[in-house]
Structures are given as C-alpha cells and as structure tokens.
N, C-alpha and C positions, 0 to 999 in steps of 0.2 A: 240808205234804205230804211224807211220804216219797219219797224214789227207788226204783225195785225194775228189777232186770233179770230176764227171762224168759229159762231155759237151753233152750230146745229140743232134740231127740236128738239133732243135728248137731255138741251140746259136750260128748258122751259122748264119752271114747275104751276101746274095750273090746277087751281082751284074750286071746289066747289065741283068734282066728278066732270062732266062732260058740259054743264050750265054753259062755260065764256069758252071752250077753247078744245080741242083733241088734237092727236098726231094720225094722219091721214095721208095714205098713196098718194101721190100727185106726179103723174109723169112730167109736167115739163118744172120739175122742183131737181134740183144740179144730182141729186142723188132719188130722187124719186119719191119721197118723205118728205110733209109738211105741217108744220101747226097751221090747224085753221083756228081763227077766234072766228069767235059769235058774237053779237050785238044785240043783248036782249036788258040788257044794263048795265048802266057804268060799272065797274068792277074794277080794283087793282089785282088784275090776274091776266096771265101768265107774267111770273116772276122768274128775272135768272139774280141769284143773287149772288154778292161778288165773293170770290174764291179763285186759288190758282187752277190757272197759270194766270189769269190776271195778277197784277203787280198794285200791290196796297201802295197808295197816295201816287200812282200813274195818271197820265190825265189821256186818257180816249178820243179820237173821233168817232161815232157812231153812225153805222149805218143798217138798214135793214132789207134784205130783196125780200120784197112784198109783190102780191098781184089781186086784184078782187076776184072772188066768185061771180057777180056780175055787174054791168055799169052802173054808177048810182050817185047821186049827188047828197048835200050838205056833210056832218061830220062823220067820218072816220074810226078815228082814234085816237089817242093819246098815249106821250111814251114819255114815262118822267123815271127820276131816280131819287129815290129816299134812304137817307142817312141813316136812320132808325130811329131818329128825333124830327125831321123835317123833309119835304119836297124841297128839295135845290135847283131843279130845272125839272121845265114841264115845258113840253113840245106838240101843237096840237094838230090834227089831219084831217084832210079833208078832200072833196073833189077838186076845190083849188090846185091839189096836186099833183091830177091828172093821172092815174094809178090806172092801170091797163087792168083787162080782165084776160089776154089770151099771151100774155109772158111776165114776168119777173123783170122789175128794176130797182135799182138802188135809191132811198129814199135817207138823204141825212139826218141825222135825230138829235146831232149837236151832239155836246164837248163835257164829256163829264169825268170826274176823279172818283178813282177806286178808293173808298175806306174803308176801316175795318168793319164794319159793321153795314146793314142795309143791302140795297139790289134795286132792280130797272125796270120798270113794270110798264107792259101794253096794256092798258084800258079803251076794250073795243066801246064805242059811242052809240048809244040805242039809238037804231036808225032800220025804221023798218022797210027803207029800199035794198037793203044789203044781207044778202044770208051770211056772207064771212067776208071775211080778210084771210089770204093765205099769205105766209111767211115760212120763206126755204131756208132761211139763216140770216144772221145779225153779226154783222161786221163789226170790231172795234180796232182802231187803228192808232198805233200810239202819237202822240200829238209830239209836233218840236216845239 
C-alpha cells in the first residue's frame, strides 16, 4: 500500500486577494468547501508550498478532483512545480480533458519530488468561456 496525503483548500495559498481564486461552499465538493480559481490571467496562484507531512526528496503521483463552473472549450490551466530556481514540470489543461461541470473527477498532474525549497502552483488560463475551475482537493500519492 501506497501513502497519499489529501491537500484540502486550507493548503492553498492564493494570491493577489480574491483576483485568481477563493475558498467557496460547494455542496457536491467531499466535505462541502472548494477553491474556485478564476481565469482572468495567467498567474502563478494558488500555491501549496512543500512542507510536512510531505516527505523532502519523496517523489509524488499527483492528482487533483476538479469540476468546471460551466462547459467550455480551449485552455484550462496549468499545474507545474518550482524549485525556487526553476519550473521542473509543467502540465497544461484543457477541454481535451473533458472536465465535467455537474461532478468531480480525478485529473493526473504528473510525478513530482518534494524539495526543500519551492511549491505547485495552478495557473488558471485566461479564457473568457470559463467563470472558474472548482477544486475539492489535490491528491499526492507516493510513487514506487
């Protein structure tokens, strides 16, 4: 059996006041609570940045249950992780993805190593068919 930690909203930190992102009721969200981002420009915001119980030099499978606010085509988002010198992996979204608007599914985000320094940041995609992206929590799974 794998380990996995469950990031609930409370390990968002989002930037720039309410501009990309807030913590919002969402009834069909596992506990009721949800960050929505906004899409009004690129932005590296909502950051979780790494700290225990993440395990420094761990390597993660990452996933995130996302749903949209409502149907919408071209880009998404973007979910990368920064060392605190560089973007190491950048993973980018889209309706290619097929993201529901009336439940939550698991969306993989790829395979990253905790360091000491740095964090994981969603960058919602200016896209003016899309009021938000909701996200009920972000899975990390430890990798064999």
């Amino acid at each position: 059996n794998r380990k996995y930690l469950v990031l609930e909203e409370d390990s968002f930190q989002i930037g720039s006041g309410e501009k990309f992102g807030k913590i919002v009721s969402d009834p069909l969200a596992s506990n009721g609570i949800a960050l929505e981002l906004f899409h009004p420009e690129y932005a590296w915001t909502p950051k979780i940045y790494f700290r225990p119980p993440m395990v420094y030099g761990k390597k993660y499978d990452c996933y995130f249950a996302v749903r949209l606010s409502k149907a919408a085509t071209g880009g998404f988002w973007e979910f990368s992780h920064w060392t605190g010198r560089e973007v190491v992996h950048s993973k980018h979204f889209g309706s290619e993805d097929k993201v529901p608007v009336n439940r939550y599914i698991y969306i993989p985000a790829g395979r990253i190593t905790v360091g000491n320094s740095g964090y994981m940041f969603f960058a919602g995609k200016k896209n003016p068919e899309l009021k938000s992206t909701l996200v009920d929590h972000f899975l990390m799974v430890e990798a064999e």
